[in-house]
C-alpha positions in Angstrom: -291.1 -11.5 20.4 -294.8 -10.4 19.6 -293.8 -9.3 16.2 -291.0 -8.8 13.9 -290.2 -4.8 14.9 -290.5 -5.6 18.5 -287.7 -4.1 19.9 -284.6 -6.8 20.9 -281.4 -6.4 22.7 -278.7 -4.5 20.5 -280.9 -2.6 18.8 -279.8 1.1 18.9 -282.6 3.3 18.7 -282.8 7.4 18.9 -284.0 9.4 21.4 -285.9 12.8 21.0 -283.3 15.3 20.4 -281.4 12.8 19.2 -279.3 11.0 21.6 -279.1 7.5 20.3 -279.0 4.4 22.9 -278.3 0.7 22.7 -281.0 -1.4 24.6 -279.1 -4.1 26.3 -282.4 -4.7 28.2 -286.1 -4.8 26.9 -287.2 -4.9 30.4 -285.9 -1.2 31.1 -287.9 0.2 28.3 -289.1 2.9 31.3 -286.4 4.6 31.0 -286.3 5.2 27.5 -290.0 6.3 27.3 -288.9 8.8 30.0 -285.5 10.4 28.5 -287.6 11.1 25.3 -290.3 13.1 27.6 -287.4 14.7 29.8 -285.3 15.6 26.3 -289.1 17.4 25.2 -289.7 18.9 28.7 -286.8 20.9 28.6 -286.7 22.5 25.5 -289.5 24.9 26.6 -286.9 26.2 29.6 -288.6 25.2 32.7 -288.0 26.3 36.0 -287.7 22.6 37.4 -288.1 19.1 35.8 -289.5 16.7 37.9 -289.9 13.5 36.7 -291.7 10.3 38.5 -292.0 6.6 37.8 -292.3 2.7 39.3 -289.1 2.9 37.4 -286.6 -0.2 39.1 -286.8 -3.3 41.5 -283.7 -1.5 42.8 -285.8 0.9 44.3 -287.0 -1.5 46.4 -284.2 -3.2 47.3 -282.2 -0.3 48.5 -284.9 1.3 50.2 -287.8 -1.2 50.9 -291.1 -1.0 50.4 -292.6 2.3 52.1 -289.2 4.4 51.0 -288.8 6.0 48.2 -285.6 7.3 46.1 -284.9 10.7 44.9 -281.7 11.9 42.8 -281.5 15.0 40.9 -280.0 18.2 41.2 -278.9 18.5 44.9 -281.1 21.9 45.4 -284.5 19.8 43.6 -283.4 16.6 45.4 -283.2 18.7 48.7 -286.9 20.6 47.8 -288.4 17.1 47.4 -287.7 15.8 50.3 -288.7 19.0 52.4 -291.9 18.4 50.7 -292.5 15.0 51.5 -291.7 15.5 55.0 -294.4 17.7 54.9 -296.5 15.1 53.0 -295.8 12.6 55.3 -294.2 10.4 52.5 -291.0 9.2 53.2 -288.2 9.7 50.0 -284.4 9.4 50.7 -281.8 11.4 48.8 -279.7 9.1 46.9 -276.9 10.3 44.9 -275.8 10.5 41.3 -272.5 8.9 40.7 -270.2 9.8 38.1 -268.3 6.3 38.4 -271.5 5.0 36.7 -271.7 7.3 34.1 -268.8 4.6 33.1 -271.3 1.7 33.1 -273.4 3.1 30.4 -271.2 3.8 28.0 -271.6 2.1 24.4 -269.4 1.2 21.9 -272.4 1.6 19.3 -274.6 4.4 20.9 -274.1 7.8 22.8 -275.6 5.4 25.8 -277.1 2.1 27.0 -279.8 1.8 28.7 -278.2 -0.8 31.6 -275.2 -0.1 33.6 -273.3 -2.8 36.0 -275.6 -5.7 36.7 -274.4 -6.4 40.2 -275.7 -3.1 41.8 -276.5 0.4 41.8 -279.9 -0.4 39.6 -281.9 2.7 40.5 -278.7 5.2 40.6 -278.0 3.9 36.9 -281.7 4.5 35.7 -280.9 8.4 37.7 -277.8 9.1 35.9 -278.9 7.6 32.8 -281.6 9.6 33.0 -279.8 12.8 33.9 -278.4 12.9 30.2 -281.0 13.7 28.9 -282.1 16.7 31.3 -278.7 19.1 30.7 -278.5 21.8 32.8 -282.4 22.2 33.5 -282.7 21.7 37.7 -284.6 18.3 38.0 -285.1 15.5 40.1 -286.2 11.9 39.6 -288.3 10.3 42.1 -288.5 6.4 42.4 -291.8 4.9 43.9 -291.3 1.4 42.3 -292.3 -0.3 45.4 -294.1 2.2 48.0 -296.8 2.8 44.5 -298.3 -0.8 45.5 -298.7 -1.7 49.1 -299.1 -5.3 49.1 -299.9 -6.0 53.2 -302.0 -4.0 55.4 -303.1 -0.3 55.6 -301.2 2.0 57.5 -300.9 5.6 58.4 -302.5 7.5 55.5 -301.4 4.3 53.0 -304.2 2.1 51.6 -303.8 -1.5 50.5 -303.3 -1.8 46.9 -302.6 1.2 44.9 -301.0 3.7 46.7 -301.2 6.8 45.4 -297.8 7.6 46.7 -295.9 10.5 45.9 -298.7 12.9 44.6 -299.0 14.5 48.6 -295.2 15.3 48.1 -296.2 16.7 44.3 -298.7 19.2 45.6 -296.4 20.2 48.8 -293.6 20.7 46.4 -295.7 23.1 43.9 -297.0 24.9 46.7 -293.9 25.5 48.1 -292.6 26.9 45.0 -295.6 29.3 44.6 -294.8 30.4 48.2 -291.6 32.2 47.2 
């Protein structure tokens, strides 16, 4: 630990707007940095919530590494995937669950931040997530491993630092200001 208030598994801390969660894992501190923006974002009664992140190492395994994950409201999810075929950025549609909802359940908390450790990483970190969103349409995009392409260019993808999922952004705002 780097110091003595560092946080450290089973400590229960509170989320803006008061959701409280017990970290069972330091290493998915993403997620709570992100339900305390998405808990913010919504109380000004946004259209659409879109969040995005290198949130999990699941991402990658599900989906590789030049695939990324959506989940969200199936109209969002739908919108963002439209757009990034029109960004030329691939994003599957992954689903939300409600068997896993199980898997973060506390005994101490509203929530933990880590569900089943033998699978389902990035759907957990999306329907952990979704509690703190409500009703508000969103979507959660995943770009854990197409953010940093490690081997050679290709297509419209550098090497290194990818950029990835801002084309799909700008499509999907444009879109919206189309209607």
């Amino acid at each position: 630990m780097p110091s003595g208030t560092a946080q450290r598994p089973s400590d229960v801390i509170r989320i803006y707007g008061g959701k409280t969660v017990e970290v069972l894992n330091t290493d998915a501190e993403g997620r709570l940095v992100m339900a305390d923006g998405l808990a913010r974002a919504v109380e000004d009664n946004p259209d659409v919530v879109l969040d995005i992140a290198t949130l999990t190492g699941a991402q990658g395994v599900a989906l590789g590494t030049r695939t990324a994950g959506v989940m969200g409201s199936d109209d969002i999810r739908t919108e963002v995937v439209d757009a990034a075929g029109a960004a030329d950025e691939p994003f599957w549609p992954m689903p939300l669950p409600d068997h896993l909802r199980e898997g973060i359940k506390s005994k101490v908390a509203d929530l933990q931040n880590m569900g089943d450790p033998n699978g389902g990483g990035m759907l957990t970190a999306g329907v952990f997530l979704q509690e703190f969103v409500g009703d508000t349409p969103w979507a959660h995009l995943d770009i854990a491993r197409p953010a940093f392409n490690e081997g050679s260019p290709w297509g419209s993808t550098p090497a290194g630092a990818t950029g990835f999922g801002v084309r799909t952004l700008f499509r999907f705002l444009e879109q919206r200001a189309g209607r």
